[in-house]
N, C-alpha and C positions, 0 to 999 in steps of 0.2 A: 392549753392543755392543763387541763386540772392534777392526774396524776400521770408523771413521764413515765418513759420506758425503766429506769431506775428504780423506780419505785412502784410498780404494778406489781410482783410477790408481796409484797405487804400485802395485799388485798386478795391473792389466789393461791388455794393451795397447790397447785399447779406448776412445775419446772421444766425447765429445758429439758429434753426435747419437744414437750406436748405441752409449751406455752405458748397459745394461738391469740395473743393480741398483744399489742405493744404499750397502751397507754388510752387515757382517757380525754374525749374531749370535753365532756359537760355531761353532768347525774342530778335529776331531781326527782321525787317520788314519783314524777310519770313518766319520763325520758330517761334514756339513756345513751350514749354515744362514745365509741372507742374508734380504735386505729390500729390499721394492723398492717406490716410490709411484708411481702409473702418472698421466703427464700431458698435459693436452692439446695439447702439445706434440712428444708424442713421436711419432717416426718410425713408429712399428709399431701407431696406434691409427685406427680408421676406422669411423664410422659409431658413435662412443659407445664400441667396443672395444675393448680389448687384443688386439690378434689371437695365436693359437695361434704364429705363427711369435715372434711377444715373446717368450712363456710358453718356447720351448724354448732361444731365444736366452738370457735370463736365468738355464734352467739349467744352460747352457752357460757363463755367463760366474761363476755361483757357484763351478762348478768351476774355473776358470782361476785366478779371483782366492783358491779354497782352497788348492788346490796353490800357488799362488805366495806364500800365504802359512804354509805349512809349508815353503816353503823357506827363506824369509824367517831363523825359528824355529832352521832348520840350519845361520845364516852361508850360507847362499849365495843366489843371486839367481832372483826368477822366471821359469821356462822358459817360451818360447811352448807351447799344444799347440792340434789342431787337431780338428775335429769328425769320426771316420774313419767314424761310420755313427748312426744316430736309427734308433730300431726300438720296438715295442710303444707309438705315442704311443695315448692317447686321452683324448680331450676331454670332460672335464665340463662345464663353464662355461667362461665369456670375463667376464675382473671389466671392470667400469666404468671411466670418469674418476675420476679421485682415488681408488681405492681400491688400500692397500696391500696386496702376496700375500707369503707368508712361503716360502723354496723350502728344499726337504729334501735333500740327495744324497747317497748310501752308495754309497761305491765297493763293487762285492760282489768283480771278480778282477783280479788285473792280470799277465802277463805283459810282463819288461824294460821297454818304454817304454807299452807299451797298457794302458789302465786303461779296465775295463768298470764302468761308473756305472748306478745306480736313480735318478731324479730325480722330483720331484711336487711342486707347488705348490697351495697351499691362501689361502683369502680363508676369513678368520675362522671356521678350522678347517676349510673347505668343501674338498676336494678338486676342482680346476679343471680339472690337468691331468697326466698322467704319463707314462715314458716309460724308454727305457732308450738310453743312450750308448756309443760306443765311442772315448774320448781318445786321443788319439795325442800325445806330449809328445816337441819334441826335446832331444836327448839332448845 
C-alpha cells in the first residue's frame, strides 16, 4: 500500500463521515487503485448495503486522492476537483457489511483541466460496479 489509512486525508479533502476509501494500493498516470472496508457505520450503507451511490462516491474520491497524490510526487499540492458528469453506471452487486472492494480507474482523455475516467469496483474479483466520470480539477 502506497498511502495507508492514516494518511489518505493528506490527499482528500474529504472527512469522516463521507470518507469512502481507506488507502492506496498503486497510482500511476494511467492506473489507479485503492481500498475500501465497508462499515456499519457508514453513512452510505442501508438495509445490510453499500448502496451504488457509496460505489461511485469511492470512485470518485480514488481519483481525488490519485491526482492529489501525483501531485504530491511533482512538489506541488493537491488540487480540489469536482464530479462534472457520472455516465454509463451499471450495477452489478451491492457488497455487504465488512466486506472489502478494491476500485480500478484509467483515466482514458483529458483535455487542460477535464479528465475523462473508467472506474469499476470489484469484491474478491467480482465486478460490482462500473461507470465513467468526467473530473473537472481547478486549476
Amino acid at each position: 500500500m502506497i498511502v495507508s489509512q492514516e494518511h489518505i486525508q493528506d490527499f482528500l479533502p474529504h472527512r469522516p463521515p463521507f470518507l469512502m476509501i481507506d488507502g492506496l494500493l498503486a497510482v500511476t498516470a494511467e492506473r489507479f487503485e485503492s481500498v475500501f472496508e465497508i462499515t456499519e457505520h457508514n453513512v452510505l450503507v442501508s438495509d445490510g448495503e453499500f448502496k451504488e451511490s457509496g460505489i461511485i462516491e469511492n470512485i470518485a474520491q480514488t481519483c481525488a486522492a490519485s491526482f492529489g497524490y501525483l501531485d504530491r510526487e511533482q512538489e506541488g499540492e493537491p488540487k480540489i476537483g469536482f464530479i462534472g458528469a457520472i455516465s454509463r453506471v451499471q450495477v452489478h452487486a451491492l457488497p455487504a457489511l465488512s466486506c472489502r472492494i478494491n476500485t480500478i480507474v484509467e483515466p482514458t482523455h483529458r483535455l487542460g483541466n477535464i479528465v475523462m475516467v473508467s472506474g469499476k469496483s470489484y469484491l474478491n474479483g467480482n465486478l460490482l460496479l462500473e461507470c465513467e466520470m468526467k473530473i473537472v480539477i481547478s486549476e
